[in-house]
NUTOR-467441 format. One record per residue (C-alpha): x, y, z; residue in one letter. Coordinates in steps of 0.2 Angstrom, whole numbers, padded with zeros to 4 digits, always signed. Each point is the difference from the previous one (the first is absolute). Layout:
residues N
XYZa;...
***
This chain:
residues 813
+0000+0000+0000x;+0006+0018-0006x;-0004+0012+0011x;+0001+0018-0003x;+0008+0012+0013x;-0012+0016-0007x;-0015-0012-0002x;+0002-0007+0017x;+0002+0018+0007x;-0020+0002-0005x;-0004-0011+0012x;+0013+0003+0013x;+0009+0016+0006x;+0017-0005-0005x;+0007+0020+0003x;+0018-0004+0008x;+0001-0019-0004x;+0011-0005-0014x;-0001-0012-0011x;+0014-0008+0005x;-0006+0001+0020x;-0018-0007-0006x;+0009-0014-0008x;+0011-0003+0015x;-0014+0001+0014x;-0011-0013-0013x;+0013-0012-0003x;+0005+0001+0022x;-0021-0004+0001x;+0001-0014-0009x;-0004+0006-0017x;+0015+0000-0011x;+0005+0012-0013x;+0011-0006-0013x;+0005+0014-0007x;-0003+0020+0000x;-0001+0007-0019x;+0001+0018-0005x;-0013+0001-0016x;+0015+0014-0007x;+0011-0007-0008x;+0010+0013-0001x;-0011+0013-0010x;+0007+0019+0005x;-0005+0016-0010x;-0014-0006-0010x;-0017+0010+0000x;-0016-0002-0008x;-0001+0011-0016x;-0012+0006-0013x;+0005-0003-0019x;-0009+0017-0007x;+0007-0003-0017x;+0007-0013-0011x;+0008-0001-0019x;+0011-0013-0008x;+0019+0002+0001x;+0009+0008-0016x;+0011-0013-0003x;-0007-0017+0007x;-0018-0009-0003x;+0000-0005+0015x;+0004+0013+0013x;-0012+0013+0005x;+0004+0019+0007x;-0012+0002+0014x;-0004+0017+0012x;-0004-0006+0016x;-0003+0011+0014x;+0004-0007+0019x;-0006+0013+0011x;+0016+0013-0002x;-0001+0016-0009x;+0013-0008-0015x;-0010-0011-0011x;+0013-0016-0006x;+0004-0005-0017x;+0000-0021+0000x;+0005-0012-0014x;-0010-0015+0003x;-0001-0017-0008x;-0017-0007+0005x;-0011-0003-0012x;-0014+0002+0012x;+0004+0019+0006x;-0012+0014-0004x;-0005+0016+0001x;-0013+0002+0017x;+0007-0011+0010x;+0007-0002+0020x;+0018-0009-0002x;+0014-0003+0012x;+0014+0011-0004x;+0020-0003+0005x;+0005+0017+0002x;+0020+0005-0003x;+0006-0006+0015x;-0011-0015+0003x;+0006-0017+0005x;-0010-0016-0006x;+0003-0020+0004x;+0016-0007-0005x;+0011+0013+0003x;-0007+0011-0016x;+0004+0020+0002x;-0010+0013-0011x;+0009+0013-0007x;-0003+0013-0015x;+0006-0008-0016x;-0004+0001-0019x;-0008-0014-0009x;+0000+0003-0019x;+0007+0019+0002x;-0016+0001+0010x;+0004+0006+0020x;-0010-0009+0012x;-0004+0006+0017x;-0004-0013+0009x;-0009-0019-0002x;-0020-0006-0001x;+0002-0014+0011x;-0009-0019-0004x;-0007-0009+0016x;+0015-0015-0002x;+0014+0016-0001x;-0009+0006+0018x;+0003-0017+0005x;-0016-0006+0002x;-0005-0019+0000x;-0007-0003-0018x;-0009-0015+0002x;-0008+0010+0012x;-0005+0012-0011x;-0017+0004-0010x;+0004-0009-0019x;-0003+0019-0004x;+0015+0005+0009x;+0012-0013-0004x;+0004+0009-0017x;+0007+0018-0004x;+0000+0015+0012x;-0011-0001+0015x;-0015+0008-0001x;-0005+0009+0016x;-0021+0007+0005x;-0002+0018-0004x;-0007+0002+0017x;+0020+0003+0006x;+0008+0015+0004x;+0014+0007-0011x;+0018-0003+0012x;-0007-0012+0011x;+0016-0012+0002x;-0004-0017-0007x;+0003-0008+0014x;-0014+0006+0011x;-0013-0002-0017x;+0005-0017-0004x;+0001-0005+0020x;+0021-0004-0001x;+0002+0008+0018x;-0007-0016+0006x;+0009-0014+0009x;-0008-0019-0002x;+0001-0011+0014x;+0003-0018-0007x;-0009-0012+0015x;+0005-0018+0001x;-0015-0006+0008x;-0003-0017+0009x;-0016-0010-0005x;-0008+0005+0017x;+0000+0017-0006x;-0010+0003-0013x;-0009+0014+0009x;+0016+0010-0006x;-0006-0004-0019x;-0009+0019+0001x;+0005+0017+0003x;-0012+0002+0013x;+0009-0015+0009x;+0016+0006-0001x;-0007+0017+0007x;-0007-0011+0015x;+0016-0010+0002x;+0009+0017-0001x;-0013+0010+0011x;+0003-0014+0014x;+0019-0001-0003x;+0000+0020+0005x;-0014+0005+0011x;-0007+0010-0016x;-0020+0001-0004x;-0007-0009-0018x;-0011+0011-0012x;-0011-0011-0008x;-0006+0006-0019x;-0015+0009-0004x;-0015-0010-0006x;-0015+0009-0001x;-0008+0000-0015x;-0014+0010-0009x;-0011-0011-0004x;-0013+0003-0017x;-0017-0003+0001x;+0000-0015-0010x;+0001-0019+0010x;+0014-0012-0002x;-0013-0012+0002x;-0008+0005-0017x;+0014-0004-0009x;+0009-0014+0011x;-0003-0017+0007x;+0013-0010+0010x;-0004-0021+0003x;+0013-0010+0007x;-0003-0019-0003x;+0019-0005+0009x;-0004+0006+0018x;+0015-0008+0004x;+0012+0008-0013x;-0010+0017+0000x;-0001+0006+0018x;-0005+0015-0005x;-0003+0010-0016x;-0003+0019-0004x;-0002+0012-0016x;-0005+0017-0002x;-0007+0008-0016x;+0009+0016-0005x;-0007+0009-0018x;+0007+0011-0011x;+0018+0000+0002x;+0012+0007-0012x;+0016-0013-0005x;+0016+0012+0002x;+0018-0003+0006x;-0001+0003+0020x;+0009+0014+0006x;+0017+0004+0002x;+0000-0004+0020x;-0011-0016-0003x;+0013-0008-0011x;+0015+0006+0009x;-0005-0012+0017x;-0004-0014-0013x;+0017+0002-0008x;+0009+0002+0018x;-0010-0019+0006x;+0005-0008-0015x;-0016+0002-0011x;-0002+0006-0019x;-0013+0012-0002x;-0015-0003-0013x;-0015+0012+0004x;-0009+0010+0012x;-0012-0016+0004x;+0012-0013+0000x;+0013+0011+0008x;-0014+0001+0015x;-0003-0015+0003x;+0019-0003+0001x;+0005+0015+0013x;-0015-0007+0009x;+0008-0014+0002x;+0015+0003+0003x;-0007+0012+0014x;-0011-0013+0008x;+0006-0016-0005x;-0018-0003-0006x;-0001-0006-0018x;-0012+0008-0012x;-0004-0005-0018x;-0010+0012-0012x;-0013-0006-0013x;-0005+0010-0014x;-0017-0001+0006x;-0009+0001-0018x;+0009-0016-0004x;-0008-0008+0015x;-0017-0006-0008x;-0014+0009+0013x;+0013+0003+0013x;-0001-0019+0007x;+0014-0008+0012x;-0001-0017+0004x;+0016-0007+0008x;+0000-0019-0001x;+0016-0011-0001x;+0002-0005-0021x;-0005-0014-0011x;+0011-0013-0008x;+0005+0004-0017x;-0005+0020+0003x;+0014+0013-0006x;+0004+0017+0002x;+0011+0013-0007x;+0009+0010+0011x;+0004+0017+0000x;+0016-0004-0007x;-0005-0009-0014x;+0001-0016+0003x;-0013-0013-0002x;-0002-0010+0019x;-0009-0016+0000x;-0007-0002+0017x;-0005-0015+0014x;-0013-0003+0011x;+0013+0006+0015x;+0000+0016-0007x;-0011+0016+0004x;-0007+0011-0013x;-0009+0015+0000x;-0013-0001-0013x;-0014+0011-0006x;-0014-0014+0003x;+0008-0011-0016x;+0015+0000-0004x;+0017+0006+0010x;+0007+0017+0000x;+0015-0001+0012x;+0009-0012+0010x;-0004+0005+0018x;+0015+0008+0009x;+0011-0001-0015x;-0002+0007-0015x;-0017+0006-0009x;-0006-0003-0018x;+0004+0008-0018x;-0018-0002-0002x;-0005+0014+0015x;+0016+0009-0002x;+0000+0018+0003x;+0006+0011-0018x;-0002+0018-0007x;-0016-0004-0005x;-0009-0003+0019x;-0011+0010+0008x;-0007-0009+0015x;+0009-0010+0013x;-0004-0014+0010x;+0012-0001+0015x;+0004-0016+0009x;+0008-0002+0016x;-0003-0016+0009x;+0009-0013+0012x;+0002-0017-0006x;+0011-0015+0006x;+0018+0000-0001x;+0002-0019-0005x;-0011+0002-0013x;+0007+0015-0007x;+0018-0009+0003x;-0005-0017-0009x;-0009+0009-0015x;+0017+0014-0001x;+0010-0015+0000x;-0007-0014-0010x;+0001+0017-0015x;+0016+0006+0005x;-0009+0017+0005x;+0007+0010+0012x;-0007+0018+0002x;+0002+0011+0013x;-0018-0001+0003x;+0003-0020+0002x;+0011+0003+0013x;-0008+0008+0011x;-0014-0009+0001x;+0012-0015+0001x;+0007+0005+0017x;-0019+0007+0008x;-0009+0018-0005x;-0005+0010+0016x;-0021-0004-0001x;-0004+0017+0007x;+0008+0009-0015x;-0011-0010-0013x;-0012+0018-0002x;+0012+0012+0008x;+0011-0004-0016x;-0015+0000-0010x;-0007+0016+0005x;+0018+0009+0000x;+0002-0006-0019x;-0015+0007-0004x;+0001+0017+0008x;+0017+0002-0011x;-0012-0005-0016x;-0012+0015+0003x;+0018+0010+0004x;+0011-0007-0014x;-0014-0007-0014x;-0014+0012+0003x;-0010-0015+0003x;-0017+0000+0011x;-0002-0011+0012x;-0016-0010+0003x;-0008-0004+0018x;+0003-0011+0009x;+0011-0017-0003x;-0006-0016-0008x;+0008-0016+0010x;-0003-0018+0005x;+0009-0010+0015x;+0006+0004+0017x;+0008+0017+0002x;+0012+0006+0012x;+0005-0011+0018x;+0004+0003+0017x;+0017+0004+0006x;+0009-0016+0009x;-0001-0001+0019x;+0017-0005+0006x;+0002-0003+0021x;+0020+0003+0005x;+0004+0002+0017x;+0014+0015+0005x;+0012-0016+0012x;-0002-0012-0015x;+0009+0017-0012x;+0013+0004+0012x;+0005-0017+0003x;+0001-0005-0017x;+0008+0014-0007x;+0013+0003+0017x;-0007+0017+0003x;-0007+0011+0015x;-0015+0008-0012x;-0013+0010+0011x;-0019-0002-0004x;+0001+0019-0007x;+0015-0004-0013x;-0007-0015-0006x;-0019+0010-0002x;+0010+0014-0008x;+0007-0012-0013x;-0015-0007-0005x;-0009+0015-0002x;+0016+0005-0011x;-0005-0016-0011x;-0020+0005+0000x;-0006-0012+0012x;-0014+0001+0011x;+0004-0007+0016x;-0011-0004+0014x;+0008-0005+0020x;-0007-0018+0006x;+0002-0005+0016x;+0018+0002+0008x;+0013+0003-0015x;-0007-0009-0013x;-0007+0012-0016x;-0012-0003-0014x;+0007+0008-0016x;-0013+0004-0014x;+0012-0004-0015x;-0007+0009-0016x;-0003-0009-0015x;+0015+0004-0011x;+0010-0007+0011x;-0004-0018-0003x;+0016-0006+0004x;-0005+0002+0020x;-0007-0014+0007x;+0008-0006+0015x;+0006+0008+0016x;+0016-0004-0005x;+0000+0011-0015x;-0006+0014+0011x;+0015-0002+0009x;+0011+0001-0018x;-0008+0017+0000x;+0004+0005+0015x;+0019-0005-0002x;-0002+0010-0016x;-0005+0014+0006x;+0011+0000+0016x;+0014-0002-0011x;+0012-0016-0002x;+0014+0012+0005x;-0010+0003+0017x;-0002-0019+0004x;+0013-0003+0016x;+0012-0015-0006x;-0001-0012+0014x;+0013-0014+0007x;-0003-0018-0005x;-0003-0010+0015x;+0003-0018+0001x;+0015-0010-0006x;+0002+0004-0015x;+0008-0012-0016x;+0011+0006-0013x;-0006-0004-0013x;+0012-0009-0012x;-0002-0013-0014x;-0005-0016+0000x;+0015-0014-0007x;-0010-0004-0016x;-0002+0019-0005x;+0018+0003+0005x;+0005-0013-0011x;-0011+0005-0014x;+0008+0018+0002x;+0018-0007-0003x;-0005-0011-0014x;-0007+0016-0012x;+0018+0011+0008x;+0011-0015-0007x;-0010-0004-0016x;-0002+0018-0005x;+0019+0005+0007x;+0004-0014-0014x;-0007+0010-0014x;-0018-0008-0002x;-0015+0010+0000x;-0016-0005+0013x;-0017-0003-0009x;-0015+0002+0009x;-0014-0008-0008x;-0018-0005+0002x;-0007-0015+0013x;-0014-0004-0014x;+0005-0008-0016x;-0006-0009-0015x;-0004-0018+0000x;+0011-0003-0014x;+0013+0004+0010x;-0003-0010+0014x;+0005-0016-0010x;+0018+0005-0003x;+0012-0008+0012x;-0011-0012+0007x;+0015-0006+0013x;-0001+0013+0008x;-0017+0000+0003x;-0002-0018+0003x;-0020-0003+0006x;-0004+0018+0001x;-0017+0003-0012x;-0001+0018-0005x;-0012+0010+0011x;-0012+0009-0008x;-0007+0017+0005x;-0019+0003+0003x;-0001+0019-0009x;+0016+0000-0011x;+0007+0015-0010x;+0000-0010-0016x;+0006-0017-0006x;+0019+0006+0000x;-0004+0004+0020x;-0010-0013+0003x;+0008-0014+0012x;+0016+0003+0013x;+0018-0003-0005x;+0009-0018+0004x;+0017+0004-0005x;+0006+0018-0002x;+0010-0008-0017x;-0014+0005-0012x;+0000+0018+0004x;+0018+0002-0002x;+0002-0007-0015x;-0015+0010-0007x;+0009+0016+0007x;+0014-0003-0011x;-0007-0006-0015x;-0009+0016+0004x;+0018+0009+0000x;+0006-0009-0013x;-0015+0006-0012x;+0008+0017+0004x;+0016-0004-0005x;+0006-0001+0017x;+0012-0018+0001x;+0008-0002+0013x;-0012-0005+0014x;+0003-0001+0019x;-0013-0002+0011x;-0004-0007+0018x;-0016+0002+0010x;-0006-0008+0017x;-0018-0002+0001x;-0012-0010+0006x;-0010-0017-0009x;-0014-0008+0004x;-0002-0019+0002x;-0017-0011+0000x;-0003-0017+0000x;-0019+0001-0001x;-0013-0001-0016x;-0010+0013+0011x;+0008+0010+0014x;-0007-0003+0019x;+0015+0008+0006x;+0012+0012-0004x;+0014-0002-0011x;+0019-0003+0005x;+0008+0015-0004x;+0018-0003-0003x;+0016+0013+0000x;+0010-0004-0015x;+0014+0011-0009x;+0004-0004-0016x;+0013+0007-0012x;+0002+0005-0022x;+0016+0001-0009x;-0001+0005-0023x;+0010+0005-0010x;+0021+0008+0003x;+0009-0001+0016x;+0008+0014-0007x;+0000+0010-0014x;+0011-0001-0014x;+0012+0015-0001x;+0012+0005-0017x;+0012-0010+0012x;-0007-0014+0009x;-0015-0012-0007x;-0015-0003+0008x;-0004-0011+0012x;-0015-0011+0000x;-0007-0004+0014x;+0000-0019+0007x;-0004-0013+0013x;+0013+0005+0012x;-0004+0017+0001x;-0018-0006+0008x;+0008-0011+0010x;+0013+0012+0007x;-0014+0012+0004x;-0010-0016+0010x;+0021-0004+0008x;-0001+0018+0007x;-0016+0000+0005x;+0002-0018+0011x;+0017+0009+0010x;-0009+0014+0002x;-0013-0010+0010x;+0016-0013+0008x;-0011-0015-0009x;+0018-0002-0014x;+0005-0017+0010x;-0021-0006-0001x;-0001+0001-0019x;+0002-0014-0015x;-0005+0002-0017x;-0007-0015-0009x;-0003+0000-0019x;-0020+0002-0005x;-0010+0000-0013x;-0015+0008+0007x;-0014+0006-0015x;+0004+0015-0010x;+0018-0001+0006x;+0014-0002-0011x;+0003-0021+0001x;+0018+0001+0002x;+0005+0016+0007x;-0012-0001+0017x;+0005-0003+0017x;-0013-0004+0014x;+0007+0009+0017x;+0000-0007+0015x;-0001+0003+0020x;+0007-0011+0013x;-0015+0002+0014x;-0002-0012+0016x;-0007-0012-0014x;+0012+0000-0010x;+0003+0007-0018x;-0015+0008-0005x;-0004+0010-0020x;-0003+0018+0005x;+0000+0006-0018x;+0006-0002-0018x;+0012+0011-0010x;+0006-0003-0017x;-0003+0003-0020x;-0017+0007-0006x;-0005-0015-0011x;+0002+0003-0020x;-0016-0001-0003x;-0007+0014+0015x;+0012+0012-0007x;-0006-0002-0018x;-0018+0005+0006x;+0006+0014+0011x;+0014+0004-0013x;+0014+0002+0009x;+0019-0003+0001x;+0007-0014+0011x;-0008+0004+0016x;+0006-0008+0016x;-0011+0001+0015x;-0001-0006+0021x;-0016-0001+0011x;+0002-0004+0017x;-0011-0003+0014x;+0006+0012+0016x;-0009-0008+0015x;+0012-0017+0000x;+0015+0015+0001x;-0008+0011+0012x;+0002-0015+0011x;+0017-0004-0003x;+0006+0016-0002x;+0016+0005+0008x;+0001+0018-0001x;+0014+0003+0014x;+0017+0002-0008x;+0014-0013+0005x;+0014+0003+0005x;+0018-0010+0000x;+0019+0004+0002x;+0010+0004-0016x;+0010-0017-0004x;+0018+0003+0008x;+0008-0016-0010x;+0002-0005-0018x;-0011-0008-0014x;+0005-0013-0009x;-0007+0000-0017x;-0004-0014-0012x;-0009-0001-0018x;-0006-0018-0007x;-0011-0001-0017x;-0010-0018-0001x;-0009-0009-0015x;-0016-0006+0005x;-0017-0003-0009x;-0010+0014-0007x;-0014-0004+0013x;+0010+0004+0016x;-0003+0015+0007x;+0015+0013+0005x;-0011+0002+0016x;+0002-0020+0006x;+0020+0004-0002x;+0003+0014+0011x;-0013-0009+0014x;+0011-0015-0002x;+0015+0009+0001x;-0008+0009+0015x;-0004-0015+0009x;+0017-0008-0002x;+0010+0014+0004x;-0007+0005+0015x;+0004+0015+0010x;+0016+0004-0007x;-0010+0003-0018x;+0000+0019-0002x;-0009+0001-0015x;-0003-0010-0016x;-0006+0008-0016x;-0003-0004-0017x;+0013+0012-0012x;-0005-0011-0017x;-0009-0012-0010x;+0005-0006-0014x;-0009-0013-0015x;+0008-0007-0017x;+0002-0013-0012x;+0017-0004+0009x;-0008-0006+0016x;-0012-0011-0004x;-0017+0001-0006x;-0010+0002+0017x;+0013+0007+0007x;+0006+0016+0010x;+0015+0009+0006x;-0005+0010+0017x;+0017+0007+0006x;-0002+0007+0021x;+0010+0010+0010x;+0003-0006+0019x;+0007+0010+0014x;+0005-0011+0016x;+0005+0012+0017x;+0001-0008+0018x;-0007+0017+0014x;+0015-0004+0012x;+0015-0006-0011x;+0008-0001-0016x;-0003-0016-0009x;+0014-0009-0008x;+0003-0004-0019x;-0005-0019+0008x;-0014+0002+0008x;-0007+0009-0016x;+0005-0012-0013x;-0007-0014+0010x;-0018+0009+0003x;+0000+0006-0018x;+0004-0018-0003x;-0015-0006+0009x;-0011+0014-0009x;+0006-0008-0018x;-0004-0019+0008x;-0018+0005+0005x;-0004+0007-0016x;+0006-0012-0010x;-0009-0014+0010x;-0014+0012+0002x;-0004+0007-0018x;+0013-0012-0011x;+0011+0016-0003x;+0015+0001-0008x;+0014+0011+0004x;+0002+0011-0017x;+0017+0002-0006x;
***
């Protein structure tokens, strides 16, 4: 809501307040404003003129040489471009001197040999909004109302020396969606009175009721409907002051009528709709929700085909506006009308909200009704509309007002008790202050028995229910600043995290420290994509959701493997290809046809690696990525946690992972080894269909590894004697694994083992079919001596025994 600070000083006496300060004491109470704006945009010097005569320049078709007199006793010579300038007319005028938006100076010059003392100014070079703008203003000069007098700076005519308030308001809040609510908001903020506008009206002799009839066949839709009959009004643009307000809320003016109904609005946050009345055959209303298969274009052209959930106004037959959001081309006000019929009813939010939604038709009118009208301003606002009609139109207003419903209710009864505000709000607030505060608000209050008081809430606060909302008042009011801080008492915890969420912190700081990027993607899914890797979802069925956002949303995830590789076929289908992603999320698990109890939601993190390691450079090649560079990101990941020792990788050949290039990993627990993931090769096939590069990827459950997680960092002496260092490369078949050698060579060697690692593997025709070469590196190291060349060789000895007995390996020579 756009509030502005000249406006709101109609109903307020804002003398001596700021902006700035209303802003501040507004956002303090609980109302917050985002922003302050000055409507200048930096418009200095510029006046409004009078063009007394024009003729076309000497030496260019389209320039014009204009006289204009601004109000000075030196009449100025202007060369002007627009097409639309003319003799007779009221124009703003950039004097020498002048300063415009953007920076933009005016000084004499000489355009075509012809001097030019000054520049005709356009409502876009003044820096006003132009889709705000009447169509007839968005092109050429701006033409300005005769009725202004010569010199009056432009900023006063066209209302610049204004500030809008921008409010931020909370769905609770839509009391705030007027000007008059904002006044009461301000008025209570500082101890100031609200002026409510004038709306007595002259009425003619004629009766509404001879030219109206209101029916309403959706009591429940239609609380309350009402319509006046104004005759003989004259279609004009509304005047200069009218349309400035519209411009500083954000609204494009049209017309006098329509422009009405608008500021009305926007001044009571009461929706009104005008019918040409002479298009409304014998001036019948019935409201009644709409028929299957009935259609109605709306006022922006469009042809709506309507439900039986929505409301319609109609004149007895067919439809002629969707209640509370937008009205029909059929009764749309033009040039042409003469006589009004003016609406202004009350009508249920979720009806209004499901209609404006199922058409994608928001309108500041849906809105407001959206969120709850004040029902005591349904013919305040009517009245008020129709008083500016007679003053703006020169329409006559018929007696009386033709409605149907229930109009008005009773303010809200709301018991609080002064012990029960104090103690919930840590305060020593008298009887008197507490009075005082309401009264500020415009609440009635009546003393019951010992402290307790009965506050009569008025209707356009709907938001006031409960004693507890009083007391939000109160605080308001009092001030959040004025409310004593207060000692916990009590032990108090520190609060701290808990060792799965730690752990799942240090995961996304290691993963993303390595260089991959974290993906956070939806819980829902498609069932498509629940089929793919199958393993790692072994008996879950897909769970399905009651009120899914579509068929791609439809059931919850059971790995978080399909979403990443969509993500970077995604990237990869905008030419990004080198991929590195992570995320840690949660799955869901079911065993059940038919759920009786809630899913098993399981914490997994999972990992995606495509395309180059690195980049080639004029220097260096790049560097695709491969198996070993996900398995060195899982490597880090199990030190990190203290779980290295725990792990073993078995080769796999789960579904839709590459058949030879997959590991399962596994966990040594209390029961043993147990699978607590997969990483490997995307299989050929899957990376067809997503169209990608080799793409190497690792999911892993975390619960298992919370538990045997070993964060604490251990410690040991740095070695104070020697290593002895010995390389063997053995033949053995293609199926052994390099992994059942160094646990072999583990077992054997003992303690004095240091480390064993695999430096090489070698195949060819020169071993053997079936054969490999698979060279290791073995460093022996005793913690309290130095071992002898002896004692190494006869170990090493005992290593080369046990694998050959072991494996059938042969020492390569």
């Amino acid at each position: 809501m756009n509030v502005s600070y000249k406006w709101l000083n109609e109903y307020v006496d804002l003398s001596g307040l700021t902006p700035e300060e209303i802003a501040e004491r507004m956002t303090g109470g609980g109302i917050e404003i985002d922003r302050v704006e000055s409507r200048n945009q930096g418009v200095t010097g510029v006046v409004v003129g009078y063009v007394k005569h024009k003729e076309k320049h000497p030496d260019a078709d389209k320039l014009n040489v204009c006289k204009v007199d601004v109000g000075t006793d030196e009449e100025l010579q202007i060369v002007c471009g627009a097409s639309n300038v003319d003799a007779g007319q009221h124009v703003p005028v950039a004097v020498v001197g002048a300063k415009l938006p953007g920076g933009l100076h005016i000084k004499r010059a000489k355009l075509r040999g012809v001097e030019s003392q000054g520049m005709i100014c356009s409502a876009k070079e003044l820096g006003l909004p132009e889709k705000l703008l009447p169509r007839e203003q968005q092109e050429g000069i701006l033409v300005l109302p005769s009725t202004l007098t010569l010199g009056t700076p432009i900023a006063e005519a066209l209302g610049l020396d204004d500030a809008v308030l921008e409010l931020d308001l909370t769905p609770n809040r839509s009391d705030c969606l007027s000007m008059l609510g904002a006044a009461y908001e301000v008025a209570a903020l500082t101890g100031l009175d609200v002026k409510l506008p004038d709306t007595r009206i002259i009425d003619a002799a004629e009766q509404t009721a001879d030219h109206i009839t209101v029916a309403i066949e959706a009591p429940e839709q239609c609380l309350h409907y009402a319509a006046r009959y104004i005759k003989g009004v004259k279609i004009a643009p509304s005047p200069l002051w009218l349309q400035n307000r519209l411009v500083a809320a954000g609204v494009r003016p049209i017309n006098n009528i329509v422009d009405i109904t608008n500021y009305v609005m926007l001044e009571y946050g009461q929706p009104l709709h005008a019918f040409d009345a002479d298009r409304v055959p014998g001036g019948r209303i019935v409201v009644r929700l709409a028929r299957e298969g009935e259609t109605l274009q709306t006022l922006d052209d469009q042809e709506r085909k309507l439900d039986a959930s929505m409301l319609v106004i109609t004149d007895g037959d067919q439809p002629i506006a969707l209640a509370g959001v937008m009205g029909g081309a059929s009764s749309e006000v033009t040039a042409d009308t003469v006589n009004i019929l003016l609406e202004s009813a009350r009508f249920d939010g979720g009806t209004v909200r499901k209609t404006s939604r199922q058409l994608g038709l928001r309108s500041e009118s849906s809105v407001r009704f959206e969120k709850g009208v004040d029902p005591n301003r349904v013919l305040p606002a009517l009245d008020r509309a129709a008083a500016l009609m007679a003053q703006l139109a020169g329409g006559l207003v018929a007696e009386g007002i033709a409605q149907a419903g229930k109009p008005g209710a009773e303010p809200a009864k709301v018991k609080v008790g002064l012990t029960k505000i104090n103690h919930y709000l840590g305060t020593e607030l008298s009887s008197l202050e507490v009075k005082t505060i309401f009264a500020r608000l415009g609440f009635a209050v009546d003393t019951l028995d010992g402290d307790v008081f009965e506050v009569s809430v008025p209707t356009r606060r709907g938001d006031i229910m409960r004693d507890v909302d009083l007391i939000e008042e109160v605080a308001r009011l009092h001030g959040y600043d004025n409310i004593p801080t207060t000692a916990i008492e009590g032990a108090a915890t520190p609060g701290a995290l808990t060792a799965p969420q730690a752990i799942r912190r240090e995961l996304r700081t290691r993963l993303t420290s390595a260089g991959l990027h974290e993906a956070v993607s939806y819980s829902f899914t498609s069932p498509a994509l629940t089929v793919l890797f199958p393993e790692q979802t072994a008996g879950a069925r897909p769970i399905r959701l009651a009120m899914p956002m579509s068929e791609e949303r439809s059931v919850l995830r059971t790995s978080l493997l399909p979403q990443l590789l969509e993500t970077a076929a995604y990237n990869r289908n905008r030419k990004n290809d080198d991929v590195a992603l992570f995320e840690i999320g949660s799955v869901y698990h079911t065993g059940e046809e038919t759920l009786t109890r809630l899913p098993q939601e399981k914490h997994r993190v999972a990992g995606l690696m495509t395309g180059s390691r690195r980049k080639g450079q004029w220097n260096v090649k790049a560097e695709a990525v491969d198996f070993y560079d996900a398995k060195g990101l899982l490597e880090e990941l199990f030190r990190l946690l203290g779980v290295s020792d725990s792990i073993r990788y078995e080769a796999a050949a789960p579904a839709h992972f590459h058949p030879g290039r997959t590991a399962a990993v596994l966990l040594e627990t209390g029961r043993g080894y147990e699978r607590i993931g997969y990483i490997g090769q995307l299989h050929p096939e899957q990376q067809r269909d997503f169209e990608l590069q080799d793409t190497y990827l690792f999911e892993l459950e975390l619960a298992p590894l919370y538990d045997a997680a070993e964060p604490a960092i251990a410690y040991k002496a740095l070695p104070r004697f020697p290593a002895s260092g010995r390389d063997i490369a053995v033949v053995v078949d293609h199926a052994v694994q390099a992994g059942a050698l160094t646990a072999a060579i583990a077992q054997t060697a003992g303690e004095l083992l240091e480390s064993v690692e695999v430096f090489d593997i070698y195949t060819g025709e020169r071993l053997g079919e079936g054969k490999k070469s698979v060279a290791l590196a073995l460093v022996y190291r005793h913690a309290e001596r130095t071992l002898t060349d002896e004692e190494v060789t006869e170990l090493h000895g005992k290593v080369v025994a046990q694998l050959e007995q072991s494996f059938g390996a042969e020492l390569r020579k």
